[in-house]
C-alpha positions as CSV (number, residue, x, y, z in Angstrom):
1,X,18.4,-33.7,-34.4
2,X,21.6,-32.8,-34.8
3,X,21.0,-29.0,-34.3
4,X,19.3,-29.3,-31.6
5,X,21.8,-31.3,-29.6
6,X,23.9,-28.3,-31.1
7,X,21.7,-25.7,-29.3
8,X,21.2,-27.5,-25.7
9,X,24.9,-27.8,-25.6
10,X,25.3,-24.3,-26.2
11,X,22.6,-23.5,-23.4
12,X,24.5,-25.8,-21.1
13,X,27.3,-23.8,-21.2
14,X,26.0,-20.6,-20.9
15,X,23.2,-21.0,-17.6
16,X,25.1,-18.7,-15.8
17,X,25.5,-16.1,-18.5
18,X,23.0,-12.9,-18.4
19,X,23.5,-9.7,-20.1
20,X,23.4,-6.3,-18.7
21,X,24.3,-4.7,-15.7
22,X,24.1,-6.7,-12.6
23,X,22.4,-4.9,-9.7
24,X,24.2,-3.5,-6.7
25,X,22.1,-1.7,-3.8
26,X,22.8,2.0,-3.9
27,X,24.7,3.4,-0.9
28,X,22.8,6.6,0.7
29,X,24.9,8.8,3.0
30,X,22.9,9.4,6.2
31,X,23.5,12.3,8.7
32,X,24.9,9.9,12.4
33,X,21.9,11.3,14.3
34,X,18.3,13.2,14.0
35,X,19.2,17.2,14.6
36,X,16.3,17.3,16.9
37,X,17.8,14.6,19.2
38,X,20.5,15.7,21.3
39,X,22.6,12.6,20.8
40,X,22.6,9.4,18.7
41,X,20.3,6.5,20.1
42,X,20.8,3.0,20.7
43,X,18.0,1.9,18.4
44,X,18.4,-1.6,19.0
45,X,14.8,-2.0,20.7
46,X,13.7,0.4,18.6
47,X,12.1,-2.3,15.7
48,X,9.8,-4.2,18.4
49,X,8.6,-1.0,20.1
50,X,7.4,0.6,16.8
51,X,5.9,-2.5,15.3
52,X,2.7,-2.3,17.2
53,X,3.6,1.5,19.2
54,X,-0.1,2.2,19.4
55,X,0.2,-0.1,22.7
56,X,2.2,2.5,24.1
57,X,-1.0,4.6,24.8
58,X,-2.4,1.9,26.9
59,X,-6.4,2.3,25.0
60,X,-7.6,-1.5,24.3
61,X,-10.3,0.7,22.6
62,X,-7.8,2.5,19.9
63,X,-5.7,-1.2,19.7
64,X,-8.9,-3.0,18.8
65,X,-10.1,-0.6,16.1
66,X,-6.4,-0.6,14.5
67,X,-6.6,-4.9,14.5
68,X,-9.9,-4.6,12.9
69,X,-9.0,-2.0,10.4
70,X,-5.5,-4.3,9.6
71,X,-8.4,-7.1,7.9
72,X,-11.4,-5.0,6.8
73,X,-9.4,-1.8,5.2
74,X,-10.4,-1.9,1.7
75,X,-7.5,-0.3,0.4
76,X,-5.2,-2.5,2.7
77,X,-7.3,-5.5,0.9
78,X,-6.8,-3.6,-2.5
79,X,-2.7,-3.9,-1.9
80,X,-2.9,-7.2,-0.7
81,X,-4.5,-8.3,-4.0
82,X,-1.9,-6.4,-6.1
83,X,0.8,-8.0,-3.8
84,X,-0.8,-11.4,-5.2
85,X,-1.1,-10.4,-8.4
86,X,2.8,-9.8,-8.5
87,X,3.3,-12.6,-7.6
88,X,1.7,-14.9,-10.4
89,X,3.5,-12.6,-12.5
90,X,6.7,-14.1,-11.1
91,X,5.6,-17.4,-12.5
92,X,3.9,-16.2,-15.9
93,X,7.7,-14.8,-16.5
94,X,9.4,-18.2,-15.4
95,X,7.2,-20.4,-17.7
96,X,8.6,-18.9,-21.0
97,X,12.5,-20.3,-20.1
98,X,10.4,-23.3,-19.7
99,X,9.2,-26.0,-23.0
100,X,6.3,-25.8,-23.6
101,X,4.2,-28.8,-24.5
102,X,0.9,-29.2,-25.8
103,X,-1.2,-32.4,-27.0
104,X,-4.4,-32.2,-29.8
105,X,-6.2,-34.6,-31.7
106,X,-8.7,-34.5,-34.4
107,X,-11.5,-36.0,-36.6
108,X,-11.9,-35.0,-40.1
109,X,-14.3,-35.8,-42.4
110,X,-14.4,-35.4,-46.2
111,X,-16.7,-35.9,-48.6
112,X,-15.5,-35.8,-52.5
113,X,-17.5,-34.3,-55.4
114,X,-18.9,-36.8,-58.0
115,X,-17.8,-33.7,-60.9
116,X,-14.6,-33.1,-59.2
117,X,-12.3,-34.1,-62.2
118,X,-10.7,-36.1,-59.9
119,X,-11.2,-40.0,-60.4
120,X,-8.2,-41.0,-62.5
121,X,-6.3,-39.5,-60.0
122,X,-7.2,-41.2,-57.5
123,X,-7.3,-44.3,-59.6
124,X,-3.9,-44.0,-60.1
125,X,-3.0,-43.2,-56.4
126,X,-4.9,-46.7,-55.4
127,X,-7.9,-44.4,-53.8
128,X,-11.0,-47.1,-53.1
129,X,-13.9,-46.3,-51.3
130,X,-14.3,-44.8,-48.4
131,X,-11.2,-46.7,-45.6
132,X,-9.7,-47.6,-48.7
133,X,-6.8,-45.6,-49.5
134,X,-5.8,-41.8,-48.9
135,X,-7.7,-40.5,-51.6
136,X,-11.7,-40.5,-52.0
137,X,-13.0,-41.4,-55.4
138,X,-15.3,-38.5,-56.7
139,X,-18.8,-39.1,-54.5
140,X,-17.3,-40.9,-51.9
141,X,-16.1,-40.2,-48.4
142,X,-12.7,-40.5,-46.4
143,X,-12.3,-40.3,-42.3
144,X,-8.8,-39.4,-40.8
145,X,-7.7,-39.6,-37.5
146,X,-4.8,-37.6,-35.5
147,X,-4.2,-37.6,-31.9
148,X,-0.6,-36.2,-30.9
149,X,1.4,-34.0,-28.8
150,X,3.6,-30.2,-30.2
151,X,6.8,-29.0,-27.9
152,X,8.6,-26.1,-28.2
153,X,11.4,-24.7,-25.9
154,X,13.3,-21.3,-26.7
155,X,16.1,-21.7,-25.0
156,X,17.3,-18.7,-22.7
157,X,21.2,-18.5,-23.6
158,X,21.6,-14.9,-23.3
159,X,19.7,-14.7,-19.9
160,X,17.3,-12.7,-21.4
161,X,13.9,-14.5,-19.7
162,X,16.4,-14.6,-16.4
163,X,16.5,-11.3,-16.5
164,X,12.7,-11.2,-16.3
165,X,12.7,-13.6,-13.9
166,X,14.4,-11.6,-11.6
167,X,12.4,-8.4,-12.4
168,X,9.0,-10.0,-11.8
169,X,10.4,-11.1,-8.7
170,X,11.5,-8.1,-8.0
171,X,7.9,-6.1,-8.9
172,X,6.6,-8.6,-6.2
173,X,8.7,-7.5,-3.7
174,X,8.0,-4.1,-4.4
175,X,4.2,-4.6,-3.8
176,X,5.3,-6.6,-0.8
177,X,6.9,-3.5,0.8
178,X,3.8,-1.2,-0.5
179,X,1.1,-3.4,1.0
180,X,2.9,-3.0,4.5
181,X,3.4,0.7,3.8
182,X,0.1,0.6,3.5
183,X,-0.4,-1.0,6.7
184,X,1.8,1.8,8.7
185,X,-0.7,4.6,7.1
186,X,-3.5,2.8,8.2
187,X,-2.4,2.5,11.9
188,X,-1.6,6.1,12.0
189,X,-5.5,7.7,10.1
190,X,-7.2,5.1,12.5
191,X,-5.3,6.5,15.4
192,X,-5.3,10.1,14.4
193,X,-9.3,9.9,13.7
194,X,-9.7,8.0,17.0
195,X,-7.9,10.5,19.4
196,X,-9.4,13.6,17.0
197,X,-12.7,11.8,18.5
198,X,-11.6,12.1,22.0
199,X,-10.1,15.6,21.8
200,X,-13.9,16.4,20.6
201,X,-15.5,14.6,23.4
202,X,-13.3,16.4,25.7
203,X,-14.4,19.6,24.2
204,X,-17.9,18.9,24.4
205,X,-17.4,18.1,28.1
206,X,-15.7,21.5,28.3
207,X,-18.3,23.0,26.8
208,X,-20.6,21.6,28.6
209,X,-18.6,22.6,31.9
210,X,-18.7,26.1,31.2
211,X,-22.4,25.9,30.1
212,X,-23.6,24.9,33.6
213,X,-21.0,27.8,35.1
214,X,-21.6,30.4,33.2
215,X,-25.6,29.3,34.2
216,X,-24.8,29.4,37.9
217,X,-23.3,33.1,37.4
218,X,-26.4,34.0,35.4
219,X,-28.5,32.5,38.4
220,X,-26.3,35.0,40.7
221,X,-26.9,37.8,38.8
222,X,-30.2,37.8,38.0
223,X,-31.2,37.2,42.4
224,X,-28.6,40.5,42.6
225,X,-30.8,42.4,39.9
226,X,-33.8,41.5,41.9
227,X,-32.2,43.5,44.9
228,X,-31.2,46.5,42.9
229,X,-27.5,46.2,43.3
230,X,-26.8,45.3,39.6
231,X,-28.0,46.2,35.9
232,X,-30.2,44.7,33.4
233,X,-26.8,45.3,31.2
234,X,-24.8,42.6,33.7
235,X,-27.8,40.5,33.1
236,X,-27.8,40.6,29.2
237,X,-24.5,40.3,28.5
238,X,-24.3,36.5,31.2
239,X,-26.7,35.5,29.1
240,X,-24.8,36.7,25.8
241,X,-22.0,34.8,27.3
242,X,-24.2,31.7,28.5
243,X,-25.8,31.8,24.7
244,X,-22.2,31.4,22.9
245,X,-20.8,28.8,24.8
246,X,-24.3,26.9,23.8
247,X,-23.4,27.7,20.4
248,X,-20.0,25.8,20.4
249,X,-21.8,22.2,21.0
250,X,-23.5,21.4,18.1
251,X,-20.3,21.7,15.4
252,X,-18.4,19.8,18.1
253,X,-21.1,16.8,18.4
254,X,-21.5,16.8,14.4
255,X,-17.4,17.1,13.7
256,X,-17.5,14.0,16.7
257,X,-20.1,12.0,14.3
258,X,-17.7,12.4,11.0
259,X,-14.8,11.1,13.1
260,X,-16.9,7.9,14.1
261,X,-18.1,7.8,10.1
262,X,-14.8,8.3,8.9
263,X,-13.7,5.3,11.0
264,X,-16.4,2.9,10.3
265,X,-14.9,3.5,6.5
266,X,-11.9,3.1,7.8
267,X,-12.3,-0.6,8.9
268,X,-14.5,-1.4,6.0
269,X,-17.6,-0.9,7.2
270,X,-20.5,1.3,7.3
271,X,-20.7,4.5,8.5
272,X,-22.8,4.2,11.4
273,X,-21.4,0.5,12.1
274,X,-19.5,2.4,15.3
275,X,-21.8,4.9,17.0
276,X,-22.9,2.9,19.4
277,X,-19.2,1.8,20.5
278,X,-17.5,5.5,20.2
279,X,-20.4,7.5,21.4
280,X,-19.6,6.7,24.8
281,X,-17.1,9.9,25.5
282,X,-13.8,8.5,27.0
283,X,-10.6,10.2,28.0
284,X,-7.8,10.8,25.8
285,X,-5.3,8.3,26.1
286,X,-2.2,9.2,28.3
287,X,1.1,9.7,25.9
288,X,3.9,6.8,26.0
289,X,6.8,7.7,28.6
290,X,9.2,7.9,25.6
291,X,9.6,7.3,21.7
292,X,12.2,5.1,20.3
293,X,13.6,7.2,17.5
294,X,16.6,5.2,16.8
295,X,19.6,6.5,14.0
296,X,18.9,8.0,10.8
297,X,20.4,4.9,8.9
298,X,17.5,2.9,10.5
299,X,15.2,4.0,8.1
300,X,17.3,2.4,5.1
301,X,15.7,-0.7,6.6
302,X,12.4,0.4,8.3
303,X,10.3,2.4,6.3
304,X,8.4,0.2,3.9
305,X,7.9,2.6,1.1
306,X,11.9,3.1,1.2
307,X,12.1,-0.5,0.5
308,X,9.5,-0.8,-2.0
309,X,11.4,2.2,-3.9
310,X,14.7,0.2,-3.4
311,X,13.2,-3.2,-4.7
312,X,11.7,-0.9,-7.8
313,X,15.3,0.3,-8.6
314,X,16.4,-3.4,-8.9
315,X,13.4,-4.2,-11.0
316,X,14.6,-1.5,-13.3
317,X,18.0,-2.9,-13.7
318,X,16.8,-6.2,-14.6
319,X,14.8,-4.5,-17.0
320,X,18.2,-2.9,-19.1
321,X,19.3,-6.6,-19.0
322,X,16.0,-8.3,-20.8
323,X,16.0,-5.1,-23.2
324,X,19.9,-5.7,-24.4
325,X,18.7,-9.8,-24.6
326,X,17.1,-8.7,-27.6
327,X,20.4,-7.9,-29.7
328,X,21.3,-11.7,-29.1
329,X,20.4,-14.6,-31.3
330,X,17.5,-16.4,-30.1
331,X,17.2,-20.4,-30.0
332,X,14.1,-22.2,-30.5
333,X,13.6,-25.7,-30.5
334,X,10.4,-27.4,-31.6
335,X,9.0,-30.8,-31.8
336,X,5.8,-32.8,-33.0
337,X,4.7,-36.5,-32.8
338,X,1.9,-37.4,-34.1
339,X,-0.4,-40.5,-34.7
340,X,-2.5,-40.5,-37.9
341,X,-4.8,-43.1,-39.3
342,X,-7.8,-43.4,-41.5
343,X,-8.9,-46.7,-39.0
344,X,-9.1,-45.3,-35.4
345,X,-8.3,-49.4,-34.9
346,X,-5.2,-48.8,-35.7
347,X,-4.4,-45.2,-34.4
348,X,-2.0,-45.6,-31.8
349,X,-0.3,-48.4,-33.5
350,X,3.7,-47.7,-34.3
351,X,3.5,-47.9,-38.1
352,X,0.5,-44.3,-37.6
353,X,3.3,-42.2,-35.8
354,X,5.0,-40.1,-37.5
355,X,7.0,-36.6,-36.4
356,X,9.4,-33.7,-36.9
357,X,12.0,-32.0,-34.9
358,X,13.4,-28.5,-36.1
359,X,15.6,-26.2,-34.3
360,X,15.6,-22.6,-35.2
361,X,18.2,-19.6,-34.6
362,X,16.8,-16.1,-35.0
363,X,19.2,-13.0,-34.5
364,X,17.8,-9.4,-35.8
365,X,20.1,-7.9,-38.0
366,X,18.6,-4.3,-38.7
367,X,15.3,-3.1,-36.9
368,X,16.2,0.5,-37.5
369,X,17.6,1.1,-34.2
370,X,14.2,-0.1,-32.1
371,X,16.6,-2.5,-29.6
372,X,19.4,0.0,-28.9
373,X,16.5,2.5,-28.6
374,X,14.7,0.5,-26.0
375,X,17.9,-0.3,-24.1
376,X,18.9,3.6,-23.9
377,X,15.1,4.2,-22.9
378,X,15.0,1.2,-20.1
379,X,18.7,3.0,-18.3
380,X,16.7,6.0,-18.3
381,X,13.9,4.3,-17.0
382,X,16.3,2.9,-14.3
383,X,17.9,5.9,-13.6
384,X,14.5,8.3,-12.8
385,X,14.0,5.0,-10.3
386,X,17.1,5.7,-8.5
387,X,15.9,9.3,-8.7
388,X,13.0,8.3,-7.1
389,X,14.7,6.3,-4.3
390,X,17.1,9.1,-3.7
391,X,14.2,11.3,-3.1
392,X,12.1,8.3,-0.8
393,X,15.1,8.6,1.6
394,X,15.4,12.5,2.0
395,X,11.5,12.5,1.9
396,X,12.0,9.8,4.7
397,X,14.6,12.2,6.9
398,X,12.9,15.4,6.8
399,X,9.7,13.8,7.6
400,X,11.3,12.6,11.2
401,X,13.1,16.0,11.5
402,X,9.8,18.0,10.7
403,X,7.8,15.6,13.5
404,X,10.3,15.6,16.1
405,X,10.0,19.4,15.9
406,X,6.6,19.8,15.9
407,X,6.0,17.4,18.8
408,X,9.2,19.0,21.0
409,X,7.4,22.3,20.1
410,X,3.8,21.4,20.8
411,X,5.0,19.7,24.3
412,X,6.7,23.3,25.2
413,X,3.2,25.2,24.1
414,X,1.1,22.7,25.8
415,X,3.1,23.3,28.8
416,X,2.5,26.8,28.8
417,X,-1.2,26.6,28.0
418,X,-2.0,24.5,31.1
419,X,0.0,26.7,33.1
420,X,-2.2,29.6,31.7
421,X,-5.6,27.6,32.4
422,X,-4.3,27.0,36.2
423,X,-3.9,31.2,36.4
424,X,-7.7,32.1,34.5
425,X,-8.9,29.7,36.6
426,X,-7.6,31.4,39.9
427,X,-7.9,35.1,37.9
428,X,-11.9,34.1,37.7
429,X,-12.2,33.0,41.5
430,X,-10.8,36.4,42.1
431,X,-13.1,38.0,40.1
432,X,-16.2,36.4,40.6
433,X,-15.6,36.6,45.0
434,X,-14.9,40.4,44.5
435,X,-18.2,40.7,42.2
436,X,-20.1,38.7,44.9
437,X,-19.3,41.2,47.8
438,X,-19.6,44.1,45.3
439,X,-16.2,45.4,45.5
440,X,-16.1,45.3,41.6
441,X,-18.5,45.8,38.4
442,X,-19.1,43.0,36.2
443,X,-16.9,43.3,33.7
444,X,-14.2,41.2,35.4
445,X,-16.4,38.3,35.8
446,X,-16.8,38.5,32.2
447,X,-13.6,38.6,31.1
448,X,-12.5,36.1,33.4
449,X,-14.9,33.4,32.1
450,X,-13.8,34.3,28.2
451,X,-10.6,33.8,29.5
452,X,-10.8,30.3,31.4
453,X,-13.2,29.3,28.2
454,X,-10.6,30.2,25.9
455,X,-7.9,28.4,28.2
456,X,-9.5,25.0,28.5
457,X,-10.7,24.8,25.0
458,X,-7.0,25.8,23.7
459,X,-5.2,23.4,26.0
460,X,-7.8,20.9,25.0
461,X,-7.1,21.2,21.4
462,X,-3.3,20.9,21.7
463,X,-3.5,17.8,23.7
464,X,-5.2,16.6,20.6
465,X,-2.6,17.5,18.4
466,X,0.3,16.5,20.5
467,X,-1.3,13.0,20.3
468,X,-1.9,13.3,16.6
469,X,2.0,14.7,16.7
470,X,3.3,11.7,18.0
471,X,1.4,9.7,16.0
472,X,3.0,11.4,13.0
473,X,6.2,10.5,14.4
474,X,5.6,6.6,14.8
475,X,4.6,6.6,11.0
476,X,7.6,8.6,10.0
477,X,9.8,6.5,11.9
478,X,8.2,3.4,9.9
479,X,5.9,1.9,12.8
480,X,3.0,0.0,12.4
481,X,3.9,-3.2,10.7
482,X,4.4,-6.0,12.6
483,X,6.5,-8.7,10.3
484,X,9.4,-8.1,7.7
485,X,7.8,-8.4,4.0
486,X,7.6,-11.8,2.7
487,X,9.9,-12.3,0.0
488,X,7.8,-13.9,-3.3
């Protein structure tokens, strides 16, 4: 007893020691502003309006799918269940600094051999029949009762288990931060597969456009064949032309079925589960007015997966401090109490107890270098994770610069191609009114309507991807999460 009022008195006055390193955030230089923005922001509404930015394109349809997606995802569910997961680990790693108790009991029956050898001994130890004594004469049988309860309790002087406390914790914060990262990747593949399914619709309605054109062309010159003032040749090659726009539709409809299939996954459900809701062909959404991009030192705080590679970091430096533990000594206490009779009458009676107490010190003294070994392996373990975060932030910056670009560059070339749709439109009014009063061949016609096709499906298409752009942008900056992380 002694020794172990020894050993909780040394544990008292070492609670607040724990070996190895304590952590400290690492501090990450970051450029004052974005060099695709002109001047440094005031990102101070920045967090709200990129929490939920798919409101910003004003589509109830593309806000409803993203809500839906946010609890049937499967791999959202996936990260939620590992976030969980991390977090019972948090209290597997408490309970060892805790005692631990448990309680058993037993019945034993013996029966002793009549050619056992045995019966002056037992003579001599007073052994009767049966409840007699503790000892069964040869042929007879004894019955022993024993109910009681086993503690033991190492106790965490060095801060060893601490340490582990406060790496678990960490790990669970990590996850945290990974399950929302993988809620800002699944706002941006729902909205990039929902306005890909727009852009294809719009396409389709092109197409279909210049189908019914290109017919009404084909209509004039087949009644100008009829009167002799044109070729079978201007006949042929309308319909050449009326023949490959037909062509374009059905890769558009089928590429328009995978995007509704790929979103039906998407929100966890089947592939065909959204036809009937996204067949329906509706206009791309309209682009929000402006994009809060806010400072580059925003994303320190922002983007999840920088956080989960921050809270990783500090789970590795916990981990150096429960690795050098293991060169301290190591208290145990333990503890049994116990009630045994041969009369379960008497069992729980004062004069059945009986018990021990023991406490134990264990200190390795040569393990051929395994502890310092792991402690050198665990800093390098903890260094290739600030590796990792250093890399999580750069990866983080270039991603904004590279999507700023892309969308200021794709807003200049959509400019352009709408400007050059407006002029083949006008270039194939020409045309066509000079070919009706026969003041030119057919040719012109021809090449107009290539060119006006080729206009409308180009500006089409970078509509699309200046929408998909921008969404790139909101998931760069870190949108799409709508609470801070829970902390375990």
């Amino acid at each position: 007893m002694k020794r172990a009022v020894i050993a909780l008195v040394l544990a008292g006055a070492c609670t607040s020691c724990a070996v190895g390193p304590d952590y400290a955030p690492p501090k990450i230089a970051t450029p004052a502003k974005f060099d695709a923005v002109s001047a440094p922001e005031d990102a101070a509404a920045a967090p709200t309006a990129l929490r939920t930015w798919w409101d910003g394109f004003h589509d109830p349809v593309l806000s409803a799918l993203i809500m839906r997606a946010a609890t049937g995802n499967l791999d959202l569910m996936t990260a939620r269940s590992k976030l969980r997961q991390a977090r019972e680990q948090t209290i597997i790693a408490g309970a060892k600094g805790l005692p631990q108790i448990s309680a058993d009991g037993n019945a034993t029956h013996s029966h002793e051999s009549q050619n056992s050898g045995l019966s002056e001994l037992s003579t001599l130890f007073g052994g009767g029949s049966g409840s007699g004594g503790g000892f069964a004469l040869p042929g007879d049988s004894i019955t022993t009762y024993t109910v009681g309860f086993d503690a033991s309790w190492e106790i965490d002087v060095f801060g060893g288990v601490r340490r582990g406390v406060e790496q678990a914790l960490d790990e669970a914060e990590a996850a945290a931060w990974e399950a929302t990262d993988s809620e800002v990747s699944l706002s941006a593949e729902v909205a990039v597969d929902y306005l890909s399914l727009r852009i294809l619709q719009r396409q389709i309605a092109i197409a279909g456009d210049t189908i019914q054109r290109q017919g009404r062309i084909l209509a004039l010159v087949e009644a100008r064949r009829t009167f002799g003032l044109v070729t079978d040749l201007d006949v042929e090659e309308q319909r050449g032309q009326l023949a490959s726009a037909e062509a374009a539709v059905p890769d558009l409809d089928a590429d328009a079925v995978a995007q509704i299939h790929a979103l039906g996954i998407l929100l966890g459900e089947t592939p065909e589960a959204l036809t009937a809701e996204l067949t329906p062909p509706k206009a791309l959404p309209a682009l929000p007015p402006a994009v809060p991009v806010g400072l580059p030192s925003d994303l320190l705080r922002r983007r999840p997966d920088i956080r989960a590679a921050e809270r990783a970091l500090a789970a590795s430096n916990e981990a150096i401090g429960a690795a050098t533990a293991d060169l301290y000594p190591k208290f145990d206490l333990t503890g049994m109490f116990d009630f045994v009779s041969l009369d379960l009458r008497h069992l729980l009676s004062l004069s059945s107890r009986q018990y021990t107490a023991t406490g134990a010190i264990s200190w390795p003294i040569f393990e051929g270098g395994k502890i310092r070994a792991n402690i050198r392996a665990t800093g390098e373990q903890n260094l290739q994770a600030l590796y990792a975060y250093q890399k999580t932030v750069l990866g983080a910056l270039r991603d904004v610069e590279d999507a700023l670009t892309r969308y200021a560059d794709e807003q200049k070339k959509n400019s352009a191609l709408h400007e050059t749709l407006a002029r083949a439109i006008a270039a194939q009014e020409i045309a066509e009114g000079q070919y009706a009063a026969g003041l030119t061949d057919f040719t012109p016609v021809l090449n107009a309507e290539g060119s006006v096709f080729a206009a409308e499906t180009e500006g089409a298409a970078s509509d699309g991807t200046l929408d998909r752009d921008l969404v790139s942008l909101y998931k760069a900056l870190g949108g799409g999460w709508n609470a801070v992380a829970p902390t375990p």
